[in-house]
C-alpha positions, 0 to 999 in steps of 0.5 A: 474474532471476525473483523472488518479486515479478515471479512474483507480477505475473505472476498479473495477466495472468490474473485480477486481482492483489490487494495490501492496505496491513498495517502491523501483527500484525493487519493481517498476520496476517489477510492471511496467511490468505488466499492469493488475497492475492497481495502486501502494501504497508507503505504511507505511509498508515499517518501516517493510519490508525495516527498520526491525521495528515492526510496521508501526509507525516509518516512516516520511514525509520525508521517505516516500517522498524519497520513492515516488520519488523512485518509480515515477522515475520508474512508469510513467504510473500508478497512485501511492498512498503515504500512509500519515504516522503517524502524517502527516495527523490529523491537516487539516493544517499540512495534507494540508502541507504534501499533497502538497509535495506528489502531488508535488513529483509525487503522484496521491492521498493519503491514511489516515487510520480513520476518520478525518473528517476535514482532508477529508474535506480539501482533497475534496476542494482542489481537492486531490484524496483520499482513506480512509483506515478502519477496523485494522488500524495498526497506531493506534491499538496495535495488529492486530484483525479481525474487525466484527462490521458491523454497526460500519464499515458501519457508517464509511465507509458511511461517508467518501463516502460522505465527498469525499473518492474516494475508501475505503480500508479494512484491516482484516474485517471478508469477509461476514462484508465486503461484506455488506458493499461493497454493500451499497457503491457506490464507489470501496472498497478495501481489504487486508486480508478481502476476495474475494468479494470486488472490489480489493486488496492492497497487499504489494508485498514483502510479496507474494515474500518471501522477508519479512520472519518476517511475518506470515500472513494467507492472504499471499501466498508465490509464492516464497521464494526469500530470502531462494533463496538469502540466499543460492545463498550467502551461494555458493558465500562465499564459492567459495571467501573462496575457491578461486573459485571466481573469475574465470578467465572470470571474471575480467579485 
C-alpha cells in the first residue's frame, strides 16, 4: 500500500529529502510554512532541548504521545514520524501496544534505533511504515562516537531493508562509510551528522535556531542565534518594568 510516508521517501531519489525534530506549536507551526519540508519527527531529543536532561534517555511513551498531538494539531499535510523512546519499542508486544497509540494520535510511522529483529517483524505485518535509525545510537551509547565500521553498519543496514524498514537514518558515520552504504541499499538513507551524499537529513530544528545553546556540535549551523536574541529583548524588557517605562500609555486598557 502507497502511504503518504513511503510517497514522501520516494522525492529522496530526486533531490535531497528534508525532515526536521518539532515538538511544539512553534516548531510546527514554522515547518508548516514550508513545503520543501518533506517530513517532520517528534524526536526523543526533546528530553534535552525541551526537558534540559543530558540525554535522550528521559522521556516516556506518554511524552512523547503529548508532543505528537502537539504537532499534528498543527501539521495536516506532512507525514510525521514518533521517535519510540527507550523502553517502548524492544518486546514486540509492548512495541505493538506503544505503536498503536502513536497511529492512533495521528503518526504516520515511527522510528526504532537498532535492531530488533522481532519488533521490525511485527512492524512489517501489520503494515506500520518504519524507519530504523543506526550508526550513534544515543539511547544506548554513553558518549557520542563517530561510527566507521562499514561492514558492521552495512550487515545492519542490510537487514532492516529486508525485514521491512522504509528508510534508514545514520547518525554521526564517517560520510565516505555512509556513502557506501547508501549505495548498496535501495531504500532512502538518511543523515544527521554523517555528510553530504545521502538521500536526506533529519535535523533537530531548535539547534540550527540557536534556541539550544548546550549544545556544541560540529554539524550544527547556527542560522541565528535566537536565544542570545530572547535574552536581550528580556534584558530591555526588565529595564523598562524597573524604570516605569513599560507600560506606556498605549498599552493597557
Amino acid at each position: 500500500m502507497m502511504t503518504r510516508l513511503k510517497e514522501v521517501l520516494k522525492r529522496g531519489f530526486e533531490r535531497p529529502l528534508i525532515g526536521f525534530s518539532v515538538y511544539d506549536y512553534f516548531g510546527a507551526k514554522l515547518v508548516d510554512k514550508f513545503e520543501e519540508v518533506d517530513f517532520v519527527l517528534v524526536g526523543d531529543s526533546l528530553s534535552m532541548v525541551f526537558k534540559g536532561r543530558p540525554d535522550v534517555r528521559h522521556v516516556d511513551m506518554d511524552d512523547m504521545l503529548y508532543h505528537l498531538e502537539i504537532v499534528r494539531h498543527v501539521i495536516k499535510d506532512k507525514p510525521i514520524i514518533l521517535d519510540m523512546p527507550l523502553g517502548s519499542y524492544e518486546d514486540p508486544m509492548k512495541a505493538y501496544e506503544n505503536v498503536s497509540k502513536a497511529i492512533s494520535r495521528g503518526a504516520d510511522g515511527v522510528m526504532i534505533e537498532g535492531i530488533y529483529r522481532s519488533t521490525m517483524e511485527m512492524l512489517s505485518d501489520e503494515d506500520i511504515d518504519f524507519i530504523v535509525h543506526l550508526g550513534y545510537k544515543p539511547k544506548y551509547d554513553e558518549k557520542p562516537r563517530i561510527y566507521r565500521d562499514y561492514n558492521s553498519l552495512l550487515r545492519e543496514a542490510i537487514l532492516c531493508q529486508e525485514l521491512g524498514a522504509e528508510a534508514i537514518k545514520l547518525e554521526l558515520v564517517e560520510s565516505n562509510v555512509a556513502k557506501m552504504v547508501k549505495e548498496k541499499l535501495d531504500i532512502p538513507v538518511l543523515g544527521v551528522g554523517s555528510g553530504p551524499y545521502l538521500d536526506g537529513h533529519i535535523l533537530v530544528l531548535y539547534d540550527f535556531l540557536g534556541m539550544y545553546p548546550d549544545l556544541k556540535a560540529r554539524f550544527v549551523r547556527r542560522y541565528i542565534d535566537l536565544f542570545s536574541l530572547a535574552e536581550e529583548a528580556l534584558s530591555k524588557l526588565i529595564k523598562d518594568i524597573i524604570s516605569g517605562s513599560y507600560p506606556s500609555t498605549n498599552e493597557f486598557y
